[in-house]
C-alpha positions as CSV (number, residue, x, y, z in Angstrom):
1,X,-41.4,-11.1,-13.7
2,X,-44.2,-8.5,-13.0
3,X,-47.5,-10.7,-12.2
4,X,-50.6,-8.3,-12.3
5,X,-53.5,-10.3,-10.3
6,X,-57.5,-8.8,-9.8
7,X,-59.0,-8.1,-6.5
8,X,-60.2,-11.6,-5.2
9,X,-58.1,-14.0,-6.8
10,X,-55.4,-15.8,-5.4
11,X,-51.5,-16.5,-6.7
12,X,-50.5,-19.8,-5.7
13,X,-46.3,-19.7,-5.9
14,X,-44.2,-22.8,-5.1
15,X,-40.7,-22.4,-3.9
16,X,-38.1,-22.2,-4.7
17,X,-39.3,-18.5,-5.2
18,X,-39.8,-15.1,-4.2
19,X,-42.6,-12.6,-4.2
20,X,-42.8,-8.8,-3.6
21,X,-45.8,-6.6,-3.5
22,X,-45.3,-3.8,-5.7
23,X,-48.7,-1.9,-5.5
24,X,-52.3,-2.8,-4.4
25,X,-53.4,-5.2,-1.2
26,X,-53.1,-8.5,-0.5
27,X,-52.2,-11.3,2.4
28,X,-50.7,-14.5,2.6
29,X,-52.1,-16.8,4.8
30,X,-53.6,-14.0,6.8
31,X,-50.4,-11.9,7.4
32,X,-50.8,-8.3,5.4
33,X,-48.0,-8.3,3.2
34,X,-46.0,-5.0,3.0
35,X,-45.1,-3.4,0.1
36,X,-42.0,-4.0,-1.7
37,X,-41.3,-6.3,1.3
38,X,-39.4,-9.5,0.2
39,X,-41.5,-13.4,1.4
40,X,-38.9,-16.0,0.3
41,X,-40.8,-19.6,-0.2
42,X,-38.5,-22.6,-0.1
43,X,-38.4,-25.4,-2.4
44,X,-41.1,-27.6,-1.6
45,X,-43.5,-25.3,0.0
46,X,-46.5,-23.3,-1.5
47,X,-47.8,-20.0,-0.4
48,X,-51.2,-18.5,-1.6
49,X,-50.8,-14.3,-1.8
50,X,-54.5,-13.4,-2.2
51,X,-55.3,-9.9,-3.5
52,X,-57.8,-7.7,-1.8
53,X,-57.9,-5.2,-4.3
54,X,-56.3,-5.1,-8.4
55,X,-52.6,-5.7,-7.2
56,X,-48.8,-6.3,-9.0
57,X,-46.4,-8.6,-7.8
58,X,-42.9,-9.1,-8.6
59,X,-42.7,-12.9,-8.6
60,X,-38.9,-14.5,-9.2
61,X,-39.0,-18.6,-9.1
62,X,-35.7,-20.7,-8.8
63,X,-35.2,-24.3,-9.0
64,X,-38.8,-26.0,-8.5
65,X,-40.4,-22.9,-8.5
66,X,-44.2,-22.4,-10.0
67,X,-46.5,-19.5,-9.8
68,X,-51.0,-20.2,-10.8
69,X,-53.4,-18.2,-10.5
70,X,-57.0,-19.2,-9.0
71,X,-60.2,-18.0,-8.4
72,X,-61.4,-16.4,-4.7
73,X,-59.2,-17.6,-1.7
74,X,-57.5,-20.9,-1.3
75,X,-58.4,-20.3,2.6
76,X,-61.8,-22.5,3.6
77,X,-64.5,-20.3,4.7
78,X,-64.4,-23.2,7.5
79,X,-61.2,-22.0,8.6
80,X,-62.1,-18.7,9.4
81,X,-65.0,-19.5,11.2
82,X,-62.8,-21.9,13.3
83,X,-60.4,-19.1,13.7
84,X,-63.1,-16.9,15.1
85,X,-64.5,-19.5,17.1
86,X,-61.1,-19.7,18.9
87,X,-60.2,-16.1,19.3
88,X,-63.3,-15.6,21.0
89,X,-62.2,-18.1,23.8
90,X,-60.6,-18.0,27.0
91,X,-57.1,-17.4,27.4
92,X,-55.0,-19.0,28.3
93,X,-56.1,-21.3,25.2
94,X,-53.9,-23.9,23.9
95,X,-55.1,-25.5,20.4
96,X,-53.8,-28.9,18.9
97,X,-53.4,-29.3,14.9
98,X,-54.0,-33.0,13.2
99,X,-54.2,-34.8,10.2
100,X,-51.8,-36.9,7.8
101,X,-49.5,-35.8,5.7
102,X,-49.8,-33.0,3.3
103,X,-53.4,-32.1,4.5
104,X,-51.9,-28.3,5.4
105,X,-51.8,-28.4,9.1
106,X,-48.4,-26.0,8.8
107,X,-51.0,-23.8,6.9
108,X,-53.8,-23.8,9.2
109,X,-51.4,-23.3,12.5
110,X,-49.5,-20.4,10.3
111,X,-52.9,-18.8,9.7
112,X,-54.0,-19.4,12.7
113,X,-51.5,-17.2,14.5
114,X,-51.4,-15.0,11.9
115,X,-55.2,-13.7,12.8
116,X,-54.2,-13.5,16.5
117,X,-50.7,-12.4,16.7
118,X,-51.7,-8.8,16.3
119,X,-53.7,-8.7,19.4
120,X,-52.4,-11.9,21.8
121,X,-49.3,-13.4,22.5
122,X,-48.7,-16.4,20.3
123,X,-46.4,-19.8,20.7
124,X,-46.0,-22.5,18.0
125,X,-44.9,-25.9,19.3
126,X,-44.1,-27.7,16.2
127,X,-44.2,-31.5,17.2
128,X,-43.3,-33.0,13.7
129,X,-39.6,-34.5,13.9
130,X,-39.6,-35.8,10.2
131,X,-40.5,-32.1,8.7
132,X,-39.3,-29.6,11.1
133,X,-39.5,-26.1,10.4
134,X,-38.2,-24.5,14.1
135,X,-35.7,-26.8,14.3
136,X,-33.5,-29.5,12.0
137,X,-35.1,-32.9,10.9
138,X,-35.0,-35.1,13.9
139,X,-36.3,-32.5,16.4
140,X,-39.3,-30.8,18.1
141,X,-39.4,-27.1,19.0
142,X,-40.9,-24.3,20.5
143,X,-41.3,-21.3,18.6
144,X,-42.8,-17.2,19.7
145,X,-44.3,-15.9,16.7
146,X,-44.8,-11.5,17.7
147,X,-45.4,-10.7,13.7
148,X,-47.2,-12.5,10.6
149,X,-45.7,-15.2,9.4
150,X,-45.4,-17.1,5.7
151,X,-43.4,-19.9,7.5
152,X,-42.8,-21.4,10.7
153,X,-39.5,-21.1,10.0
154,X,-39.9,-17.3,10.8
155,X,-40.3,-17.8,14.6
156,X,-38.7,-16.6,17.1
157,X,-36.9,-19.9,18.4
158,X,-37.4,-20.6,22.3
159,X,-36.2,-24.5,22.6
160,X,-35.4,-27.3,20.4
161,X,-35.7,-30.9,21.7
162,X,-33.9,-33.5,20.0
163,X,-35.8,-37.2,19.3
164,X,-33.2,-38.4,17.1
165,X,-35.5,-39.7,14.3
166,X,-37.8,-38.6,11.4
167,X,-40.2,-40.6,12.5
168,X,-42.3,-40.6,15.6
169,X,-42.8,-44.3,15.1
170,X,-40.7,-46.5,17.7
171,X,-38.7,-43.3,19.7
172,X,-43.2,-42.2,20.7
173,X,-41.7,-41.6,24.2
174,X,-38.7,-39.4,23.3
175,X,-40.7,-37.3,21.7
176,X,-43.4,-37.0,24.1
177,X,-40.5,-36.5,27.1
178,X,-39.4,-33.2,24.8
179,X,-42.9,-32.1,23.9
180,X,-43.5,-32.0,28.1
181,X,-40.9,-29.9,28.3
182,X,-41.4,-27.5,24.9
183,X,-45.6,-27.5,27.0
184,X,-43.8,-26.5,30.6
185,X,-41.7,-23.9,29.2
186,X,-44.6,-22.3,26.7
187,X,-46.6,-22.6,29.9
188,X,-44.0,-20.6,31.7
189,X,-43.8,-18.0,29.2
190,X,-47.7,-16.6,29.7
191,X,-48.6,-17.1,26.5
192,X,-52.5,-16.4,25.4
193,X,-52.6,-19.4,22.7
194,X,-50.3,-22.1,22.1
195,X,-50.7,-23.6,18.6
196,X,-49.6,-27.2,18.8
197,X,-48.9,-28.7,15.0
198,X,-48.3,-32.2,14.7
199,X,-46.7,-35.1,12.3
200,X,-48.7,-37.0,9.6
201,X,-49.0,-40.6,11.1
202,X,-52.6,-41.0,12.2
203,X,-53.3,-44.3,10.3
204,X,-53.5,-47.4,12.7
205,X,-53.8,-48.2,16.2
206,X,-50.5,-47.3,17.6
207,X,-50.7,-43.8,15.8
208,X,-53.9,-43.4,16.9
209,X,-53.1,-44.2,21.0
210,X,-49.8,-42.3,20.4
211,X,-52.2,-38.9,19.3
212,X,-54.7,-39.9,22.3
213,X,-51.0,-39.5,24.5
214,X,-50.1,-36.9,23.1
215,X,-53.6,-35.2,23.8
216,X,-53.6,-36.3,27.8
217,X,-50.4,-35.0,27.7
218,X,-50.4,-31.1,26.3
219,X,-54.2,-30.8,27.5
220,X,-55.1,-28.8,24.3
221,X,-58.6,-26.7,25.2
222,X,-59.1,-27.4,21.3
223,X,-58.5,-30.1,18.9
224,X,-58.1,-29.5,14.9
225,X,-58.6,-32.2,13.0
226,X,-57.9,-31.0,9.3
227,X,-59.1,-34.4,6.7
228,X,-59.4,-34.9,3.0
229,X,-61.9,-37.8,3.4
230,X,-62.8,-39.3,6.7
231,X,-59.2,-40.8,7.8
232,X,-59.1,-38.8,10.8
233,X,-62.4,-40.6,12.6
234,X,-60.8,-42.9,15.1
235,X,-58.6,-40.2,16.2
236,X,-60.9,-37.4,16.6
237,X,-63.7,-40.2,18.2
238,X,-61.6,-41.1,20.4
239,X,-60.6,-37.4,21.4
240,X,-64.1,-36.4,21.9
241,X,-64.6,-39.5,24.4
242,X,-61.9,-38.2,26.2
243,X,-63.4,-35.4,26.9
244,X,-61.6,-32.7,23.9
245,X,-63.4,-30.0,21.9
246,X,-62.5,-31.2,18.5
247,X,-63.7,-29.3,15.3
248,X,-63.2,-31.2,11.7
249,X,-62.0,-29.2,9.3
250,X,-61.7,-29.7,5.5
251,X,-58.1,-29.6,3.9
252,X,-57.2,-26.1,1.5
253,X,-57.2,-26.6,-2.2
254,X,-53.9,-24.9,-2.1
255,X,-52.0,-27.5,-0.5
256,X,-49.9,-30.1,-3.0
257,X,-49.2,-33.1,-2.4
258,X,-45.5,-33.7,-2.3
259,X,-43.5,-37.0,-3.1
260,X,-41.1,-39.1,-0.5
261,X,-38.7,-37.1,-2.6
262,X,-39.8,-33.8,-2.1
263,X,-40.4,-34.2,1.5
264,X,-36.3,-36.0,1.9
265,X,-35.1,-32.5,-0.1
266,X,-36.6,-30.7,2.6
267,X,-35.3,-32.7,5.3
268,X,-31.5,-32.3,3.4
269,X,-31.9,-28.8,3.4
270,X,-32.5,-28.5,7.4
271,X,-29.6,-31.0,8.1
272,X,-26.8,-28.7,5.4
273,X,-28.4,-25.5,7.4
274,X,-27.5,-26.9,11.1
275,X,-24.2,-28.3,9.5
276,X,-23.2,-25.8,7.9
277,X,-19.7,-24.4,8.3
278,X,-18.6,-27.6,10.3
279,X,-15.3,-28.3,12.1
280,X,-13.7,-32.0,13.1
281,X,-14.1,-32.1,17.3
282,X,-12.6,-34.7,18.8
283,X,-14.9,-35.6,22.0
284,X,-13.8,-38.2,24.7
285,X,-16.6,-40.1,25.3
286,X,-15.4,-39.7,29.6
287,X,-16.1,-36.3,28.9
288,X,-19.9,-36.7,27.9
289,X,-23.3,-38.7,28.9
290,X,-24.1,-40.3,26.2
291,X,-27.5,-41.4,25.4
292,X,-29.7,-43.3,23.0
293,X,-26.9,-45.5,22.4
294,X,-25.1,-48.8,24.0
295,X,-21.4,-47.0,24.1
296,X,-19.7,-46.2,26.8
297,X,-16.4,-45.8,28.5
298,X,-16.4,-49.4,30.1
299,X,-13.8,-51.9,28.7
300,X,-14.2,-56.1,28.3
301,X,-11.6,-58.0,30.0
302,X,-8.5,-59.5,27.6
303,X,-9.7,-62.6,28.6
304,X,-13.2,-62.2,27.3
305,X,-12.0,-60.3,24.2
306,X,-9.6,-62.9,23.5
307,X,-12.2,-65.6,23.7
308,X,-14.3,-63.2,21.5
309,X,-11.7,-63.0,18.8
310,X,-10.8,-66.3,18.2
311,X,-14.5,-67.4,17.5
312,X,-15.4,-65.2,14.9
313,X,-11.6,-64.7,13.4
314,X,-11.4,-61.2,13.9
315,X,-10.4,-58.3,15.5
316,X,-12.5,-56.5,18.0
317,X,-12.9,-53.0,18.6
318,X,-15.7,-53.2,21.3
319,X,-18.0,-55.0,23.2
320,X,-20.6,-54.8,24.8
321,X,-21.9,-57.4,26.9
322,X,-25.5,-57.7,28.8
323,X,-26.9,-61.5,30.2
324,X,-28.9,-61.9,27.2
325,X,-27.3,-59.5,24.3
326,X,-24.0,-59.2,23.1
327,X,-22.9,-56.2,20.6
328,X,-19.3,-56.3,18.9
329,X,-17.5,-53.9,16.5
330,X,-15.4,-55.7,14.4
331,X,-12.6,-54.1,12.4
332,X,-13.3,-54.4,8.9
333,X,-10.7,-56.1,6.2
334,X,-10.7,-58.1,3.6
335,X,-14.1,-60.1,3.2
336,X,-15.9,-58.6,6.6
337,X,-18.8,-58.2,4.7
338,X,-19.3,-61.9,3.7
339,X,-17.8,-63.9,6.5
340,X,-20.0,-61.9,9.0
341,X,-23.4,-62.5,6.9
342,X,-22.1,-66.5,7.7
343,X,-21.8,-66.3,11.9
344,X,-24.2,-68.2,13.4
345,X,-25.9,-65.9,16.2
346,X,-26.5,-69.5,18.7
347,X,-22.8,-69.9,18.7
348,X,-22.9,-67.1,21.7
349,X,-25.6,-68.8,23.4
350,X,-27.4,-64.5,23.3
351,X,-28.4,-62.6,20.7
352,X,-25.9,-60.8,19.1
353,X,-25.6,-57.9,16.9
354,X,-22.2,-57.3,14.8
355,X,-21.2,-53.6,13.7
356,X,-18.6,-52.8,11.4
357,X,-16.0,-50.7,11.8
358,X,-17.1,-47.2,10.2
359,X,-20.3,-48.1,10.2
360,X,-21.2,-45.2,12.3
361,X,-19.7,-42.8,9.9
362,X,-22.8,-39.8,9.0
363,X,-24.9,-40.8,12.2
364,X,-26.5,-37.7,13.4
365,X,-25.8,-36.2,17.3
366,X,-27.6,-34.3,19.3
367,X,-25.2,-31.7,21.2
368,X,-26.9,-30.8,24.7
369,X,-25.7,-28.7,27.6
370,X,-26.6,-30.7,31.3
371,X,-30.7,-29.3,31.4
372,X,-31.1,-30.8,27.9
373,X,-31.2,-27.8,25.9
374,X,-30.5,-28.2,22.3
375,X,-26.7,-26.4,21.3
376,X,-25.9,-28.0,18.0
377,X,-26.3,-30.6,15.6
378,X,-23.4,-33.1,14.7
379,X,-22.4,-35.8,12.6
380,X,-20.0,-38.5,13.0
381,X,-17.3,-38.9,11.1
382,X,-15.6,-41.7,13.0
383,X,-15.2,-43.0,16.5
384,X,-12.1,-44.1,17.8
385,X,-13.2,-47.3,20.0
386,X,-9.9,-47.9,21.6
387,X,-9.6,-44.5,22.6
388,X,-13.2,-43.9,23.3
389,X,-13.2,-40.3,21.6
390,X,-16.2,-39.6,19.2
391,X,-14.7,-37.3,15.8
392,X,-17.7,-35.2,15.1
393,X,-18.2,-32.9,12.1
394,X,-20.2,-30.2,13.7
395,X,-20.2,-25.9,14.1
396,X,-20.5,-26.4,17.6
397,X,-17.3,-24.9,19.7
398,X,-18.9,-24.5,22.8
399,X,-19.3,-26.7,26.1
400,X,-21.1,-30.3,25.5
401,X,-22.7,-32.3,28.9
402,X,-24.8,-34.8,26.7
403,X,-24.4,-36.2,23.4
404,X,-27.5,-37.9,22.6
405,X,-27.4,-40.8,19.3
406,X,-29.8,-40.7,16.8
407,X,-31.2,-42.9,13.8
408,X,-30.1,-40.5,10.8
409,X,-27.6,-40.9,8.6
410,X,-26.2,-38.2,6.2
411,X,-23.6,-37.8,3.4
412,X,-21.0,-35.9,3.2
413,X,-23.0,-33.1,1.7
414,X,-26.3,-33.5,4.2
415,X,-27.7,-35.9,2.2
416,X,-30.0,-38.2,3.8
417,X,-28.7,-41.8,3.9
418,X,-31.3,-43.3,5.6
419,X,-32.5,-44.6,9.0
420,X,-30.4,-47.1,11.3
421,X,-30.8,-48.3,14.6
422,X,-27.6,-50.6,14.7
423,X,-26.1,-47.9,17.6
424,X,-29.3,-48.0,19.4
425,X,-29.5,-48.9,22.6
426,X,-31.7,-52.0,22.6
427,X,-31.1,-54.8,19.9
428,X,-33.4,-53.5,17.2
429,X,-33.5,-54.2,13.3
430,X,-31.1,-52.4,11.1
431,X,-33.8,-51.0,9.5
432,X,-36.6,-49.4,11.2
């Protein structure tokens, strides 16, 4: 449909849509749009197109899509003058992005680079593993962004580091191991600003040290701390007795608030995007480090399996056997499901944890070369213990070095299953 909108107003569209500018003058979050050029919004984002003088639009929703129309600009006047603030200082000048969920730090980072791209060299390091836009759920990237922008998605990719959850909660160090090395390489690469945007978990202690971490780490020359209310305080307090230049910054009455659903659909449609066009690879696990995970190529004696195997009844696939901890795969048949719920953990003297055979069916891999640089995503469709060969669903032909376990688990179709950490390395709940 052709949407005619007056010089300062603003049309807020929702994705799944598309909008082209058929006559007049207007921007989206700060990039100029070009006529009759085509922005594509995915479903479950929002993008403001504000018109700078009487303009048309040719506006075309899909499946969750929305178009409304609003008075002035959707962009705080706060923003800009932040935005001003920062491209008036020195460069090399790296800026960090928080606040909780859906508070539109994706927006302010896109705008953001959007005002300096024309005239500076921009990266995006986009340090939230549970909605990704660089790379698929359960990473951290490093993007180059040399044109305006409507996503994050648009950037040039540089590196992807896999953290092998959603969640920054309880893997905090993997993901601050790959955002030092997304900071080296944008360091490496001369940049004049590196935009640093973050996940939404601020609330607590633990969220609050891991931001503090996160802060020593990068050493931002600017903190952005983007609230709704006053949630951020202990966070940016903290920050600024550190020794950081933070600025508060109100939140943009064009972002919506999107449901546990929402958010999982977007998440589903990264995972089918890195999985798409998958092949079966068998992968001997001699041939691989494998990491994350208690697997590896080392085999229990008969005598000890044997022992195993007449305690609990069943057959063993694997073991895997510390001084204090003791994982086994059993084989399932018949009434595994029961008769396991009944074993009682002191009669091995350790703690145990029992896995079920096909259990690790959907778990999400990393595929990484011997530097740890990101090649593919894969999925597990079984593992062949007596073998040792991992059977991964994945469109990665090339060479593999590392294949690194994560806490995802997807469907057939790249929907998410949910989070496990029963192939984890330490003995941790099934359910994070």
């Amino acid at each position: 449909m052709h949407r005619a909108v007056d010089e300062g107003r603003t049309l807020l569209v929702s994705g799944s849509a598309s909008v082209t500018l058929l006559k007049g003058k207007a921007k989206a979050i700060g990039a100029t749009l070009l006529p009759k050029k085509k922005v594509v919004i995915k479903r479950g984002k929002t993008v403001p197109f504000e018109a700078a003088a009487n303009s048309v639009f040719e506006v075309v929703t899909g499946v969750g899509g929305s178009v409304e129309e609003v008075d002035g600009s959707t962009i705080p006047e706060a923003w800009k003058k932040t935005v001003e603030q920062i491209s008036a200082s020195p460069r090399p000048c790296r800026v960090m992005v928080l606040g909780e969920v859906d508070c539109g730090k994706t927006t302010f980072s896109i705008f953001l680079a959007n005002n300096l791209a024309s005239k500076s060299k921009i990266a995006v390091i986009d340090a939230d593993p549970g909605q990704s836009d660089i790379g698929s759920p359960a990473t951290i990237g490093l993007g180059l962004v040399t044109k305006p922008i409507t996503d994050l998605f648009s950037a040039e990719t540089v590196r992807i580091g896999f953290v092998g959850s959603t969640s920054p909660s309880g893997v905090e160090s993997r993901v601050l191991k790959e955002l030092a090395e997304l900071n080296m390489r944008a360091s490496e690469m001369a940049v004049d600003y590196v935009i640093i945007n973050t996940d939404g978990w601020v609330q607590g202690d633990d969220a609050r040290n891991y931001k503090i971490t996160m802060m020593e780490l990068v050493s931002p020359d600017i903190v952005i701390g983007i609230q709704h209310g006053d949630e951020l305080e202990h966070v940016l307090t903290a920050a600024e007795e550190k020794g950081f230049r933070t600025y508060t910054l109100p939140s943009s009455t064009a972002i919506k608030k999107r449901s546990k659903e929402e958010r999982k659909r977007l998440r589903e449609q990264g995972y089918r995007k890195f999985l798409k066009n998958t092949i079966l690879r068998p992968l001997p696990m001699s041939w691989v480090r494998l990491e994350n995970t208690f697997l590896d190529t080392e085999r229990t004696s008969m005598e000890r399996l044997e022992e195993l195997e007449a305690l609990l009844g069943h057959k063993i696939l694997y073991v895997k056997e510390k001084t204090d901890t003791l994982i086994i795969v059993l084989k399932k048949a018949g009434r595994f499901e029961g008769e396991m719920a009944k074993i009682p953990t002191e009669l091995f003297g350790k703690k145990v944890r029992i896995i079920g055979e096909g259990d690790e069916g959907g778990l999400l891999v990393g595929l990484l070369d011997g530097g740890g640089e990101f090649l593919g995503l894969g999925a597990i469709q079984e593992i062949d213990y007596e073998n040792r060969v991992l059977k991964l669903l994945t469109p990665y032909a090339g060479k593999v070095d590392v294949v690194r376990f994560s806490q995802v688990k997807v469907d057939s179709r790249g929907g998410e299953v949910g989070l496990t950490t029963a192939f984890s390395e330490g003995l941790c709940g099934q359910e994070p």
